[in-house]
LOTOR-317162 format. One line per 5 residues: for each residue x, y, z negated of C-alpha. Coordinates in nm, 2 decimals, decimal comma, padded with zeros to 4 digits. Layout:
<lolos>
X Y Z | ...
</lolos>
This chain:
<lolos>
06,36 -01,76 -00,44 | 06,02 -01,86 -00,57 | 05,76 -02,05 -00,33 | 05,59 -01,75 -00,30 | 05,80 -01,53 -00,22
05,89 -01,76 00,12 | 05,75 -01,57 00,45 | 05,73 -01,92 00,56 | 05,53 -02,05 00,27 | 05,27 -01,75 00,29
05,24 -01,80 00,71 | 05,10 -02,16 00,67 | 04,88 -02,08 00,32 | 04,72 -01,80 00,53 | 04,68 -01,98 00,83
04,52 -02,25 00,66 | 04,35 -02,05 00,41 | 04,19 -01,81 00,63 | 04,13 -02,10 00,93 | 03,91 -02,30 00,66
03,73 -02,00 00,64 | 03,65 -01,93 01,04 | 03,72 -01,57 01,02 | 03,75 -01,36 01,31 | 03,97 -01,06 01,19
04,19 -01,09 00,91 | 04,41 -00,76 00,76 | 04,77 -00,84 00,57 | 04,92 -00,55 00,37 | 05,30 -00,65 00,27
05,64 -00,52 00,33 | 05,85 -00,75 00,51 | 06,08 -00,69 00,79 | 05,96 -00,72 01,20 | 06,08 -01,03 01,23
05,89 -01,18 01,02 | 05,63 -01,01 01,09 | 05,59 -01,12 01,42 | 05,65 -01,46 01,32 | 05,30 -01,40 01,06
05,10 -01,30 01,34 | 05,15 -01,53 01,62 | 05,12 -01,84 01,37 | 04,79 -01,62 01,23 | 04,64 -01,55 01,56
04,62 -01,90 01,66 | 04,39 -01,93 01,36 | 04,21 -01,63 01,37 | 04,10 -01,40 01,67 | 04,20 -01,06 01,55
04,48 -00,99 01,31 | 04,63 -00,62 01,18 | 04,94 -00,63 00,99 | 04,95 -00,28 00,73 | 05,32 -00,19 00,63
05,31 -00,12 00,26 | 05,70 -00,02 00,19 | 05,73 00,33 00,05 | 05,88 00,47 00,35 | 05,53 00,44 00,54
05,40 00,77 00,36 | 04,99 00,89 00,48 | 04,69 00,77 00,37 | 04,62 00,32 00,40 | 04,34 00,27 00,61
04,08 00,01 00,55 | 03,76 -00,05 00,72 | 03,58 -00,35 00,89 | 03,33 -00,19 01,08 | 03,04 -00,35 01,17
03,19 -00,66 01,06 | 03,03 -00,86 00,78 | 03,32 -01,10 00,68 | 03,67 -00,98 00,69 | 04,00 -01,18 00,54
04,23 -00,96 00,35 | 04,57 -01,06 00,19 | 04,79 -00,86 -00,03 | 05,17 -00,89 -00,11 | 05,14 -00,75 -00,45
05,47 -00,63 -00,53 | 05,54 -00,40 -00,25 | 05,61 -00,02 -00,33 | 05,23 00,11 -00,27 | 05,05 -00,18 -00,33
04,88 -00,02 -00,65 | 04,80 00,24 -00,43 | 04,60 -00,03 -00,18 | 04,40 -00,14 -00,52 | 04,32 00,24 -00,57
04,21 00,30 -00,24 | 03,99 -00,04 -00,20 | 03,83 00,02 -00,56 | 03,73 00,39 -00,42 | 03,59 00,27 -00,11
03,40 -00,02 -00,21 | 03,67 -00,30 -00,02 | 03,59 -00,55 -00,32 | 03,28 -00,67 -00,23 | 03,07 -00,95 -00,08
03,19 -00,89 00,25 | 03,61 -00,88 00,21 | 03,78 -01,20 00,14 | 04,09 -01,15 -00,04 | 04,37 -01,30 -00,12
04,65 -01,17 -00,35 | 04,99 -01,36 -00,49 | 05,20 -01,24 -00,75 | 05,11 -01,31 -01,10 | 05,14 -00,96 -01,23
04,83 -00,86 -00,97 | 04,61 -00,98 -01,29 | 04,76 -00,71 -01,52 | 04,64 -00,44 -01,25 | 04,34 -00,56 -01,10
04,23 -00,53 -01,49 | 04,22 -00,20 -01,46 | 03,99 -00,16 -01,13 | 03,65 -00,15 -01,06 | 03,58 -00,50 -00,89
03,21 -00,56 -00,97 | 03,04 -00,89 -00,97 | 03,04 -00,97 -00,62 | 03,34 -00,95 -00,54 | 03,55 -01,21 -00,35
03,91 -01,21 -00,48 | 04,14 -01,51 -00,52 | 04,49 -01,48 -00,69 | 04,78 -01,75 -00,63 | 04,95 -01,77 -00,93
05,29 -02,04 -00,99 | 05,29 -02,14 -01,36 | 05,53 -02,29 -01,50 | 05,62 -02,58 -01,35 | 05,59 -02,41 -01,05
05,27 -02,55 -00,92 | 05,05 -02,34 -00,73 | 04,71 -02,25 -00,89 | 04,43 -02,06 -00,70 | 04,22 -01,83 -00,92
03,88 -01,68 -00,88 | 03,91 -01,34 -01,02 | 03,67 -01,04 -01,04 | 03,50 -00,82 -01,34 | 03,13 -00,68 -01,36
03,23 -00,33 -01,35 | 03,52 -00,14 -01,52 | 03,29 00,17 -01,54 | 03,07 -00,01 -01,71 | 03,23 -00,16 -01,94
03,35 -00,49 -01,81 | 03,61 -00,69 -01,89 | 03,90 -00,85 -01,64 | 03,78 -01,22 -01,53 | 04,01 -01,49 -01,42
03,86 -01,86 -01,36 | 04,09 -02,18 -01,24 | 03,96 -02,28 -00,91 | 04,18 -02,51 -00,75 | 04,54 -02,66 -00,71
04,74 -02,55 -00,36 | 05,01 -02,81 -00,26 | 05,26 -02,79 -00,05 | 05,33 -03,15 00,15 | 05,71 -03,24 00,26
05,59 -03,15 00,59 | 05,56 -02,80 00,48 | 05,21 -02,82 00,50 | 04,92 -02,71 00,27 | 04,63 -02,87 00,14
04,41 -02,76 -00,15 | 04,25 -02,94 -00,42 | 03,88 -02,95 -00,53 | 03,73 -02,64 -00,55 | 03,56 -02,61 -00,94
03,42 -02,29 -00,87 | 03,23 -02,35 -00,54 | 03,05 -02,66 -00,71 | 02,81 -02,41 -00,77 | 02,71 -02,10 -00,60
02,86 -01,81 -00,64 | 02,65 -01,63 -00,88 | 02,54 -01,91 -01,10 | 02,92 -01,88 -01,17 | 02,87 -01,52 -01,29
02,54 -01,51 -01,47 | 02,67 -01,36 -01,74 | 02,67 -00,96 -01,78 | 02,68 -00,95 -02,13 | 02,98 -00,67 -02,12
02,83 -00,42 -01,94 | 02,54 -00,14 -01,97 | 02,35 -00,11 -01,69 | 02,18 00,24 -01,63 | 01,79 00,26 -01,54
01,61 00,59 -01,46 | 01,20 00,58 -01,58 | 00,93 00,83 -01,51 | 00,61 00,85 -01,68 | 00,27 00,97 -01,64
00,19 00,97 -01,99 | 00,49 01,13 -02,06 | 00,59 01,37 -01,77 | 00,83 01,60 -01,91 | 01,22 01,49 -01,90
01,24 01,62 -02,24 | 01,01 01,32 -02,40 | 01,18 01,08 -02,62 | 01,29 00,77 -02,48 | 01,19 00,60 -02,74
00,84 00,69 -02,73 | 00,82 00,63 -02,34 | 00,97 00,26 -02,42 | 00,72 00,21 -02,69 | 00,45 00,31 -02,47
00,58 00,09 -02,18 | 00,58 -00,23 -02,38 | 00,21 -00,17 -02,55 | -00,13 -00,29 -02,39 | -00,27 00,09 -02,45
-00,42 00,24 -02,16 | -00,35 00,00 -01,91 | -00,50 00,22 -01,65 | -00,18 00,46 -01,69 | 00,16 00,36 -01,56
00,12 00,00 -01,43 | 00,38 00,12 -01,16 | 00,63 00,19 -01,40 | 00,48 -00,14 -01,64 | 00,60 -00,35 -01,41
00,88 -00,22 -01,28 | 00,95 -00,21 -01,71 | 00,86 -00,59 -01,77 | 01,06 -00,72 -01,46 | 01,37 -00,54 -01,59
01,33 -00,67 -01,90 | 01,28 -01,01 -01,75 | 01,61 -00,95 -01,57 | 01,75 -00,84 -01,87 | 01,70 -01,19 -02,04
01,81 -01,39 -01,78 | 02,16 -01,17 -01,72 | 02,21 -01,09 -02,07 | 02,28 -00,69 -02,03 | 02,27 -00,41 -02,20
02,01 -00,13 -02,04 | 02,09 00,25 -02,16 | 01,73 00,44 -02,02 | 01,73 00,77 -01,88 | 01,38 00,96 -01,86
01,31 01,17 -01,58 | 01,03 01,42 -01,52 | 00,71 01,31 -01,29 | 00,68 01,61 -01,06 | 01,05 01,57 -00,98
01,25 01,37 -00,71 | 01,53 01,31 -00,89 | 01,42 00,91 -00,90 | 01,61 00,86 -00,59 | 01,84 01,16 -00,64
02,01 01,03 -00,90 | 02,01 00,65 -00,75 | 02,22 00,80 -00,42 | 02,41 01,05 -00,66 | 02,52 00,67 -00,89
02,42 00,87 -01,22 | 02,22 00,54 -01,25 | 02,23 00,21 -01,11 | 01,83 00,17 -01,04 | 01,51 00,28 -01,10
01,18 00,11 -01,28 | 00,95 00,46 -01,17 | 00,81 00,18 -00,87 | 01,01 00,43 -00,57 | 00,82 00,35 -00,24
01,12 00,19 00,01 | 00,95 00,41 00,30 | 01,10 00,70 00,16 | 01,27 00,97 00,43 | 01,57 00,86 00,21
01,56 00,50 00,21 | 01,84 00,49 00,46 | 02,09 00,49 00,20 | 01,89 00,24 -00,04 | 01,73 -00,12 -00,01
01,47 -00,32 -00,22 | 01,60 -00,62 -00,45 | 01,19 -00,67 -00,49 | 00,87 -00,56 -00,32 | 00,61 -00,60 -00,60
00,29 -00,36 -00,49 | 00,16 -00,15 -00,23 | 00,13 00,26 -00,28 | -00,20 00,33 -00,16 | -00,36 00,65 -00,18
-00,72 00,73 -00,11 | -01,03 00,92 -00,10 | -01,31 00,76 -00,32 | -01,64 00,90 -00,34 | -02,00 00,74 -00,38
-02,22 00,75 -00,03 | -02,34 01,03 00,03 | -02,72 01,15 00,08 | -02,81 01,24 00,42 | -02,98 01,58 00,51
-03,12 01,42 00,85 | -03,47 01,26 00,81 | -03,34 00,98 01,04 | -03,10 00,85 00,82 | -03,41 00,75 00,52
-03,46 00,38 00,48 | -03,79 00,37 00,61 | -03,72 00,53 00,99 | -03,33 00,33 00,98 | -03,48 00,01 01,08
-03,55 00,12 01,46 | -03,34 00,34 01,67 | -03,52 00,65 01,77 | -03,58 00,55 02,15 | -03,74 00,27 01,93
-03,96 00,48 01,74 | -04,05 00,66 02,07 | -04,14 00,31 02,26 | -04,38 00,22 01,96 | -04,55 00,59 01,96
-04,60 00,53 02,32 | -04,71 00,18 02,26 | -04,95 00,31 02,05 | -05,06 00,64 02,27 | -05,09 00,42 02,57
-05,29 00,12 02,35 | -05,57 00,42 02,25 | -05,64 00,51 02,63 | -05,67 00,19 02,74 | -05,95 00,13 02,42
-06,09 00,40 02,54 | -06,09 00,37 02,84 | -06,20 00,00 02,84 | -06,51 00,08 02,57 | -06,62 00,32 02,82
-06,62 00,13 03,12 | -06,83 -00,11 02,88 | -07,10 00,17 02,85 | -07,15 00,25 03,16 | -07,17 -00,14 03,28
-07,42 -00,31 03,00 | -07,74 -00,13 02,96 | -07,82 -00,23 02,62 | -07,53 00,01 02,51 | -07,65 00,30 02,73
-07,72 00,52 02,46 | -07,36 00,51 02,32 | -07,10 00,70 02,48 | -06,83 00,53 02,34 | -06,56 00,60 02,05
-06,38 00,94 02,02 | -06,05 00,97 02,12 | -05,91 00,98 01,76 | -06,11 00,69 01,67 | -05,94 00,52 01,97
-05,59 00,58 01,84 | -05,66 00,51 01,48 | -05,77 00,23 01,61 | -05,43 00,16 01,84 | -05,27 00,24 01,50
-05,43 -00,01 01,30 | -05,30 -00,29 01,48 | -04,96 -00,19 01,45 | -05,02 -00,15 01,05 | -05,19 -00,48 01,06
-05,52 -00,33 00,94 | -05,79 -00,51 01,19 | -05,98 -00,44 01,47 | -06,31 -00,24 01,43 | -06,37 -00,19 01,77
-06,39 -00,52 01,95 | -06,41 -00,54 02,33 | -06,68 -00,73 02,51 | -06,51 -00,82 02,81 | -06,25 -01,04 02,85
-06,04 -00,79 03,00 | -06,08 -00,55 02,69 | -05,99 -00,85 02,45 | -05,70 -00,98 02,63 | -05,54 -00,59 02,63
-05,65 -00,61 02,21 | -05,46 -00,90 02,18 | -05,16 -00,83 02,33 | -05,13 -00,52 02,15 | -05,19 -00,72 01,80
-04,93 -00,97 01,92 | -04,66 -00,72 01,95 | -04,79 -00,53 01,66 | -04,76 -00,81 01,44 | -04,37 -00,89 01,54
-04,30 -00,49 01,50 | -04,44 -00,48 01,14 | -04,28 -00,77 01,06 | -03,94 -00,71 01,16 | -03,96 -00,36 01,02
-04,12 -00,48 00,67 | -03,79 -00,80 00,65 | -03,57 -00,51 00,70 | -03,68 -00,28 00,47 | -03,71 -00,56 00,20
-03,29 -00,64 00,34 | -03,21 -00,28 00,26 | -03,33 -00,26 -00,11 | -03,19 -00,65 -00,23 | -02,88 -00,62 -00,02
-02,62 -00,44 -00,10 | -02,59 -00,06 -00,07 | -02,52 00,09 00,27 | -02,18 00,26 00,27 | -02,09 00,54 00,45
-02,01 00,63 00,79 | -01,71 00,79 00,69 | -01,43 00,66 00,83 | -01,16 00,95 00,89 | -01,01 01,24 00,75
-01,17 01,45 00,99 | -01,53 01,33 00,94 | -01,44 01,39 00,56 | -01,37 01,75 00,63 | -01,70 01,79 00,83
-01,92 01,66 00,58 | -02,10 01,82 00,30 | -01,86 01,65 00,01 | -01,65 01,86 -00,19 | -01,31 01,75 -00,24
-01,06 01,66 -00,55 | -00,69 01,59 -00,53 | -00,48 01,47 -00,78 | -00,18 01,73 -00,83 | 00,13 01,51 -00,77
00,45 01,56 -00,52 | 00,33 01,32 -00,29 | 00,01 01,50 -00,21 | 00,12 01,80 -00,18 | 00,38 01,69 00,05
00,15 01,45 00,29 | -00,16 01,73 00,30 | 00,02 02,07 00,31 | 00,36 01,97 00,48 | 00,21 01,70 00,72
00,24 01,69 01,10 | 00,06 01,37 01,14 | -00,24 01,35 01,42 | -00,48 01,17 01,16 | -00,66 01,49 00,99
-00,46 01,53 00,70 | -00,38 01,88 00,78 | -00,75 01,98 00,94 | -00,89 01,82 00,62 | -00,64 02,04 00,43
-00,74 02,41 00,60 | -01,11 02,33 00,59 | -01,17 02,22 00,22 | -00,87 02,27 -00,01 | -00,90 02,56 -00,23
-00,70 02,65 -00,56 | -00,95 02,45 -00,75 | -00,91 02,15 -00,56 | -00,60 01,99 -00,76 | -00,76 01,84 -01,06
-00,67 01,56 -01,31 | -00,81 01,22 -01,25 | -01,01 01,19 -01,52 | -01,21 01,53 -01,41 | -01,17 01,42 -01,06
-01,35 01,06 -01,12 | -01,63 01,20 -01,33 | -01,74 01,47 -01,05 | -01,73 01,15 -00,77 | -01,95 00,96 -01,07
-02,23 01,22 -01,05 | -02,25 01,22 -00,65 | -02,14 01,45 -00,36 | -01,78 01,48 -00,45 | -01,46 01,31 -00,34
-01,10 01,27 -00,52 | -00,77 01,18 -00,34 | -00,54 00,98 -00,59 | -00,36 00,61 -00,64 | -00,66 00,36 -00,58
-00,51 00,15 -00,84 | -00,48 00,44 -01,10 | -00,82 00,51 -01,02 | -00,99 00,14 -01,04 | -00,92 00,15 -01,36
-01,12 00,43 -01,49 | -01,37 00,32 -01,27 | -01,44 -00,03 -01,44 | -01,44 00,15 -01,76 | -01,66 00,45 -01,67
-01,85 00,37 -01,38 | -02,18 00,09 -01,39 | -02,27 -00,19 -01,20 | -02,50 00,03 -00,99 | -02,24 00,31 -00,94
-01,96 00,07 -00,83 | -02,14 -00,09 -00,54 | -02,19 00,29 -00,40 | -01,83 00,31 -00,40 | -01,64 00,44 -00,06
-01,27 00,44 -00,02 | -01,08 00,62 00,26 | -00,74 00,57 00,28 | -00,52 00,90 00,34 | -00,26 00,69 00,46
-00,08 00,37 00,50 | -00,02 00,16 00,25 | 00,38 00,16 00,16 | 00,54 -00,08 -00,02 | 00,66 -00,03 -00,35
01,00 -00,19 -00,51 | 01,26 -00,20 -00,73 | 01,56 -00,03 -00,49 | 01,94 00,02 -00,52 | 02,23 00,20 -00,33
02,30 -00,09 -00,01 | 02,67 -00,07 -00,11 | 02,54 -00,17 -00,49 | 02,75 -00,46 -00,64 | 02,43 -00,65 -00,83
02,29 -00,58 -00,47 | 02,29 -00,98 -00,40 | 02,23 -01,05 -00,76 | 01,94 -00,89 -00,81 | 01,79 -01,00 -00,53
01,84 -01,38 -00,57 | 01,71 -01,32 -00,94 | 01,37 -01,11 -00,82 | 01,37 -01,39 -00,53 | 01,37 -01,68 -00,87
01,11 -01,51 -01,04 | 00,89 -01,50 -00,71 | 00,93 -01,85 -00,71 | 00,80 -01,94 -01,06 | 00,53 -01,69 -01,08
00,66 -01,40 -01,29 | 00,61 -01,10 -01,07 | 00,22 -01,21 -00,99 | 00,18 -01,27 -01,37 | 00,31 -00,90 -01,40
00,13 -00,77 -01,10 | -00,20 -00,91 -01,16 | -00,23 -00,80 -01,54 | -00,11 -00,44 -01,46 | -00,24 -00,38 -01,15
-00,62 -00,32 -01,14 | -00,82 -00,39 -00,87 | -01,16 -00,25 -00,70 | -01,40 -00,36 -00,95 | -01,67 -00,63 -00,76
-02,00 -00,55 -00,68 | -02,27 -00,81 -00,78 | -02,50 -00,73 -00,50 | -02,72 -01,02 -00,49 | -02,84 -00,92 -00,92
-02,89 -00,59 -00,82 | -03,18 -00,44 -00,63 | -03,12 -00,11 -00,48 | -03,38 00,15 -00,57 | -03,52 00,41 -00,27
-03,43 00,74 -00,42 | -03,61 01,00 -00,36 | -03,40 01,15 -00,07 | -03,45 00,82 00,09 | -03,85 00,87 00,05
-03,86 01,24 00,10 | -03,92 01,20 00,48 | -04,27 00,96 00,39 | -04,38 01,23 00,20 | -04,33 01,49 00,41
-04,48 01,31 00,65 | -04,80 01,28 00,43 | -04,79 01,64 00,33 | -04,75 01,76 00,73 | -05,12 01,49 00,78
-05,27 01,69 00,48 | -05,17 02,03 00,61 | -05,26 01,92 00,99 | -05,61 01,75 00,83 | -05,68 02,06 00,70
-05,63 02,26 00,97 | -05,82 02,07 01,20 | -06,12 02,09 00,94 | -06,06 02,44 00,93 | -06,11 02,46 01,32
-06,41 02,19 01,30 | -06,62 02,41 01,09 | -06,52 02,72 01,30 | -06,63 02,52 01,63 | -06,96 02,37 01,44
-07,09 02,72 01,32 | -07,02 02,89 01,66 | -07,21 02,65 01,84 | -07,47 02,64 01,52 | -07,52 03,00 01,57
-07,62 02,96 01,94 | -07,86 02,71 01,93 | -08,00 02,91 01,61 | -08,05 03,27 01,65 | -08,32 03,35 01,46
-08,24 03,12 01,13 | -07,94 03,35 01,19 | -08,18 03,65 01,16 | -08,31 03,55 00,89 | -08,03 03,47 00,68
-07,91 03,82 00,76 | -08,29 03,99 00,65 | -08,24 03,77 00,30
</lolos>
């Protein structure tokens, strides 16, 4: 009877084995009798809170069991050997038992010959105990990087298990945990990995792989696909560094099938840059975040129908412009007032009776466009009123002349649209770019934020474009397009000017959602991956990637440019000069009526004679 085939042997190798380890629950499958048995698990518990004891012997018959829960770390020892112990490597290969999470430990040298044959991925945790021949006990590390896909069986020395007079056990030096765990299996060199792609320039499935790799790798169009580019690059970083094989599958744009096909294991991730707040995402995680998905409306300010909003009246609030009418109304009594009180009190001006009401507020005016005084007052009281009136003339013009000159050098005012549902009430037209997401968000959306409102007021059939259309109509004015921000600032900096870019609003549809390379959450390179996205973090890979591919807002160089007053902006001055014409006139009109029907009274008979010639 070999040393490991001694229940006595295998009760003080767990116990210590599993003790080291500070496990709570800990499953056996073997076939050995009750007695011994109960022998395993009262030496066992002592060690380890929680132990089950499986009965693999063929009279046991149903199906083996094997969960852990909500446990994360879970011992697991197998007698291999025992009439459905192949079956137990079936079952655990099927539901995922050889992972990160199960600890096992397996004895019996001809284990090797059938774990060669079962999906055991890279992370798992499998040790064999093997007795060569000189019947020393060696512990191996033992796992593959996926039967499926086309890995080989590996077996790695780890340490020496000796058994002491006592009966104890004590283990040598670990080799393999001198290093962590996966810089011990950094090499995937036997396997094909399988990666789903999507393309914008290419949006049909049935494009050539091929031609959507060449594309991928070029510097062509760098506006297009820097989603996909550096979901592409990073792989291929990855690729270098874990020495796999990569067999591409191209899937079309307008389809879901990205994360179909993930859940579904046809592949075993995607580069098409999947955003992890998907309704699905419950069955996936991110090895890497490496952008943000942000959709928005971008449209250049709009002009304003309402006279209010030109640059010349925006400098004062209208109870403002009231106050200073007023101001200036209440300045031309009192001149009047005052210069008359001078004519009846000073007898050398006893033959004036004072200025006309209009001249009294054109003078009032004056002051308040820093023109002078042509009526001076006398008295002191009359000069004191003057100059009060200048005073706060003079601070009104010049705050309202430092404004205006701060409007045209600063830079452009942006618009006071800041929702969805001011968008829908204002005079803009609207674009969308025709993609799944949009469609889903504006026509299938419950949200409180206006996307649907915005949706029944303005879409129409002609309101899914392309981007390219889309961006030229916001370029001419009065028009808004809903797409990628970073798809879109990069026709912008090649298409819009200097000018044209500072008058640039964006309105965000929604919130930003982060963008990733995902896999399934029971994944094998799960842990992998993500300590290998983590490295390149680290040494500035991903922002190399990241900041080449992804454009951003193009800047607006506000203090060399020097905003223009368009005429929209000026309209409301010359209206205001063609109303003084049209009033002039009329009042002209009326002066002459007035002046011949008092000329005709005091002249009757030049009348009569006018009428006799």
């Amino acid at each position: 009877m070999s040393t490991l085939d001694s229940p006595t042997f295998v009760i003080n190798f767990l116990v210590s084995y599993f003790g080291a380890m500070h496990l709570n629950y800990v499953t056996v499958f073997n076939c050995w009798n009750s007695e011994d048995n109960h022998h395993l698990m009262g030496h066992l518990s002592a060690a380890v809170r929680f132990v089950k004891v499986v009965d693999l012997s063929s009279g046991e018959g149903g199906l083996l069991e094997i969960g852990r829960g909500n446990r994360s770390r879970v011992g697991m020892f197998l007698e291999y050997g025992c009439p459905r112990s192949r079956e137990l490597l079936d079952v655990c290969a099927k539901t995922k038992c050889f992972s990160t999470s199960f600890h096992w430990v397996m004895m019996n040298g001809s284990v090797l010959g059938a774990l060669g044959d079962v999906d055991l991925y890279v992370d798992a945790e499998i040790k064999v105990l093997v007795a060569d021949g000189d019947d020393q006990l060696k512990l191996y590390d033992v796992y593959n990087n996926g039967k499926s896909l086309g890995g080989t069986l590996n077996v790695t020395f780890d340490r020496v298990v000796n058994v002491l007079p006592s009966g104890e056990i004590s283990f040598g030096r670990s080799i393999v945990h001198q290093k962590s765990k996966y810089q011990n299996r950094n090499n995937l060199s036997d396997i094909t990995l399988r990666i789903g792609t999507r393309s914008r320039m290419f949006p049909s499935a049935d494009a050539s792989v091929s031609d959507v790799l060449r594309f991928l790798e070029s510097y062509e169009k760098r506006n297009v696909d820097g989603v996909v580019r550096i979901g592409y690059m990073l792989t291929k970083a990855l690729q270098k560094d874990l020495n796999f094989d990569i067999q591409y599958t191209h899937y079309d744009l307008t389809s879901d099938d990205a994360v179909g096909v993930i859940l579904d294991k046809q592949i075993d991730f995607s580069i098409a840059g999947i955003r992890v707040l998907n309704e699905r995402m419950e069955h996936l995680t991110s090895v890497l975040f490496y952008m943000n998905y942000e959709l928005a409306f971008i449209f250049k300010t709009p002009t304003s129908d309402n006279l209010l909003d030109s640059p010349f009246f925006r400098p004062f609030a209208p109870e403002t412009w009231f106050t200073i009418f007023l101001t200036i109304l209440v300045g031309s009594i009192v001149i009047k007032i005052n210069h008359s009180l001078e004519v009846r009190y000073q007898e050398y001006l006893l033959g004036w009776t004072g200025p006309p009401w209009f001249s009294a507020l054109v003078e009032s005016l004056g002051h308040f466009c820093q023109q002078g005084a042509h009526l001076v007052a006398r008295n002191l009281l009359g000069r004191l009123i003057q100059l009060v009136i200048m005073t706060c003339a003079l601070v009104v013009y010049n705050y309202y002349s430092s404004v205006i000159f701060l409007t045209l050098i600063a830079s452009p005012l942006m618009s006071d649209i800041r929702t969805l549902s001011k968008l829908a009430d204002s005079r803009l037209q609207l674009g969308v770019e025709d993609t799944v997401e949009a469609r889903d968000y504006f026509l299938n959306s419950h949200t409180t934020n206006g996307a649907s409102y915005l949706a029944k007021k303005k879409f129409t059939d002609h309101s899914w474009t392309s981007r390219d259309i889309g961006l030229e109509r916001v370029r001419r004015g009065d028009y808004a397009y809903h797409c990628e921000k970073t798809d879109a600032f990069g026709w912008i900096r090649q298409n819009f000017d200097l000018l044209e870019v500072c008058d640039l609003n964006v309105l965000e549809s929604m919130p930003p959602q982060p963008i990733g390379i995902v896999v399934r959450k029971d994944s094998p390179f799960r842990e992998l991956f993500t300590l290998r996205f983590a490295r390149m973090q680290e040494i500035g890979i991903v922002r190399r990637f990241t900041e080449f591919w992804i454009t951003k807002k193009p800047e607006c160089f506000s203090e060399s440019v020097v905003s223009s007053v368009s005429f929209e902006g000026s309209f409301a001055l010359f209206l205001l000069l063609i109303a003084g014409i049209v009033v002039a006139f009329g009042a002209f009109t009326v002066e002459i009526g007035l002046f011949r029907n008092i000329w005709t009274r005091l002249n009757p008979e030049k009348l009569g004679i006018y009428k006799v010639t």
